[in-house]
C-alpha positions in Angstrom: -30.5 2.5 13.6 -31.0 -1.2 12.8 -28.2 -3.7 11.6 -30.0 -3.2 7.5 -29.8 0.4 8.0 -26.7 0.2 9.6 -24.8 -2.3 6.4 -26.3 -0.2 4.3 -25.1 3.4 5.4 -21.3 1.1 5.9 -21.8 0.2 2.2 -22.1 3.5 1.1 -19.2 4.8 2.7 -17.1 2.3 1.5 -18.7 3.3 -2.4 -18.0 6.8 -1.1 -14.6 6.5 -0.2 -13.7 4.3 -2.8 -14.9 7.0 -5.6 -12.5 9.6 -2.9 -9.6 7.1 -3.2 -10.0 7.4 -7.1 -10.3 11.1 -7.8 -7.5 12.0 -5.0 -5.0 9.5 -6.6 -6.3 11.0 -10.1 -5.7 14.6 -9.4 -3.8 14.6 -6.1 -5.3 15.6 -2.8 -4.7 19.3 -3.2 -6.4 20.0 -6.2 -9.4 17.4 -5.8 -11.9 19.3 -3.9 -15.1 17.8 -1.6 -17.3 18.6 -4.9 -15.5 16.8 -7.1 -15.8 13.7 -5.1 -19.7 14.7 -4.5 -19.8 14.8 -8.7 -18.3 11.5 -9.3 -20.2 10.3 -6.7 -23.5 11.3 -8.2 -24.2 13.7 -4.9 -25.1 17.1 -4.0 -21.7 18.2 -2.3 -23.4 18.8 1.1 -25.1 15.3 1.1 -21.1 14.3 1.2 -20.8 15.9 4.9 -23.4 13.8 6.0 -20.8 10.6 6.2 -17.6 12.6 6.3 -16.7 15.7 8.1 -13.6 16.7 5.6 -11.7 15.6 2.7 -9.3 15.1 4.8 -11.5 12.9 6.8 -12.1 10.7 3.6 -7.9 10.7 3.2 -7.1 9.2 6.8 -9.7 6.6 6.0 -8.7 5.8 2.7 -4.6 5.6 4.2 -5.3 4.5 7.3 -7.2 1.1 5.8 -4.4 0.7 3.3 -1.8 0.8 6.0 -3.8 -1.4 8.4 -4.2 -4.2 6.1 -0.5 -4.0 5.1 0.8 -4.3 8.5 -1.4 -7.2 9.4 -0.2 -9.0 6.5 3.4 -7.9 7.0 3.4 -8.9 10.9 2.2 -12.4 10.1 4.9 -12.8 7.1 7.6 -11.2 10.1 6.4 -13.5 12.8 6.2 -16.7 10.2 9.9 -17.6 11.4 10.8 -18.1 8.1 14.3 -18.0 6.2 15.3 -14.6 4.6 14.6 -15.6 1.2 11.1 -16.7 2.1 10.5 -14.0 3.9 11.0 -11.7 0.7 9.0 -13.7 -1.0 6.2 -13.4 1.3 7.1 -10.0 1.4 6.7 -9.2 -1.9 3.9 -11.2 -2.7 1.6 -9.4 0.2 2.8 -5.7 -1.4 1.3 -7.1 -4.5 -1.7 -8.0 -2.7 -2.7 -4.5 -1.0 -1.1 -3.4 -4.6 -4.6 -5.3 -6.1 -6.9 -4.3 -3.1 -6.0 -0.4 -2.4 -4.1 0.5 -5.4 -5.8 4.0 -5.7 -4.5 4.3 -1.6 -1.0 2.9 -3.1 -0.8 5.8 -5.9 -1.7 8.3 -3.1 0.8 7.5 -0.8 4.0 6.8 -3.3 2.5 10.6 -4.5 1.6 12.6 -1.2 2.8 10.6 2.5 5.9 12.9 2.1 3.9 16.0 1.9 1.5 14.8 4.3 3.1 13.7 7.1 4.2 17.0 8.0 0.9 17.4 9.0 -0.4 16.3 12.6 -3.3 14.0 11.6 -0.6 11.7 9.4 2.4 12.1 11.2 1.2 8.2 11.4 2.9 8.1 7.7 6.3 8.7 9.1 6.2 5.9 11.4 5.0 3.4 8.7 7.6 4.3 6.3 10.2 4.2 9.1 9.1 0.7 10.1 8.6 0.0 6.6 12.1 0.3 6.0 13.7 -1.3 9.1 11.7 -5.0 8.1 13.0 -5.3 4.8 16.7 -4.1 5.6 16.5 -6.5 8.8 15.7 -9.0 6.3 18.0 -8.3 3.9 20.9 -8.2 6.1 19.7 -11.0 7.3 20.1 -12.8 4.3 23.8 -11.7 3.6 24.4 -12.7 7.2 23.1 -16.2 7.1 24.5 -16.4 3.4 21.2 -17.1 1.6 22.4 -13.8 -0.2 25.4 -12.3 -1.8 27.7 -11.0 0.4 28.6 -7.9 -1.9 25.0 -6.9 -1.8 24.4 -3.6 -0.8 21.3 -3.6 1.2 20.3 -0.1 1.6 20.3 -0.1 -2.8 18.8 -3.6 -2.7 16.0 -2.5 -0.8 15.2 0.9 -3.0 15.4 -1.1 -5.9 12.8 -3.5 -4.9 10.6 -1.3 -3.3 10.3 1.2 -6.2 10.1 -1.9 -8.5 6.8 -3.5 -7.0 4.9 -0.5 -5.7 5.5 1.3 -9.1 3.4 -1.6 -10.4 0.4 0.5 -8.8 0.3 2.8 -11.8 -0.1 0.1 -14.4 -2.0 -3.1 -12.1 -5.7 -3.0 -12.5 -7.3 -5.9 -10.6 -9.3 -8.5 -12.5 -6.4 -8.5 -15.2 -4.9 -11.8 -17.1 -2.8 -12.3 -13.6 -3.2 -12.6 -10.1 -1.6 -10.4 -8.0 0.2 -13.9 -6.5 1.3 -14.4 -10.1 3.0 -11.3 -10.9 4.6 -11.7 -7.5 6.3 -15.1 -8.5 7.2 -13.0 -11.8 8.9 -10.0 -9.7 10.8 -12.5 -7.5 12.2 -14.7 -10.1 14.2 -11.8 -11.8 14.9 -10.3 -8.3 16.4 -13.6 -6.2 18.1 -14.7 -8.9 19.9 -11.8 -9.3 20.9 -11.1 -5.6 21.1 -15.0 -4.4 25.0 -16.4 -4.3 26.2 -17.5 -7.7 27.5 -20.8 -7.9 
């Protein structure tokens, strides 16, 4: 196979998976079945097995790309050094980024890692969410520690509350919209910090 060939069959995955990513997140992985994905794609259903082996195949990608990306901006923001504060920020503003890239992969896991991860293939969900959790409550208590918080904050709510408040913005973000997702971050952050930094 040459490199043309090669770009071209990595293109068409990515189309393929992107079309997956869509219909699972529409209908839930459950009920979407390989056809259905072959349909929206404009395929035969069996010309579908010819780049994936499963619809669960097509899942793992679609996650497993999502959570990739995530974690390679998240360990950069971690390893940045930076005070609590900006390390929300940074935070936040990365969330909103995968939030623009792999919103469809967003939707799916907020819907179905719960579900999922019971299974052996994403037991890998469990772990994330886990890890997920410990760097933004390190971060948080952090903050009340080095008093760049409130000290009557209590983290474990803190943290719910801005985690469902950004990644619910999956349902309603489309990319390409009036703001960037860098924008809406700096919107999100303005009503959250000032609400949980020390009043004066």
């Amino acid at each position: 196979m040459n490199a043309i060939t090669g770009n071209a069959n990595a293109e068409r995955r990515a189309e393929l998976l992107a079309t997956a990513a869509e219909v699972f997140a529409a209908l839930g992985y459950n009920a979407t079945t390989v056809r259905r994905i072959a349909d929206e794609a404009g395929l035969l259903a069996g010309s579908l097995y010819y780049h994936f082996d499963s619809k669960e195949s097509m899942l793992d990608e679609i996650l497993s790309a999502f959570l990739d990306e995530l974690w390679a901006g998240y360990g950069t923001v971690l390893a940045a050094g930076l005070g609590p504060g900006a390390t929300i920020e940074a935070l936040v503003t990365q969330s909103f980024r995968q939030i623009d890239r792999h919103g469809p992969a967003v939707a799916i896991y907020q819907k179905e890692s719960r579900h999922l991860s019971a299974q052996p293939r994403f037991t890998y969900l469990t772990d994330s969410r886990v890890k997920f959790e410990d760097a933004w409550l390190r971060t948080l208590e952090r903050g009340v520690a080095e008093q760049a918080f409130r000290g009557d904050l209590d983290v474990r709510l803190v943290y719910r509350f801005v985690r469902d408040t950004v990644w619910v913005a999956a349902s309603w973000y489309r990319p390409g919209g009036t703001h960037s997702p860098e924008e809406i971050a700096r919107q999100y952050l303005s009503m959250v910090l000032e609400g949980i930094t020390p009043r004066t």
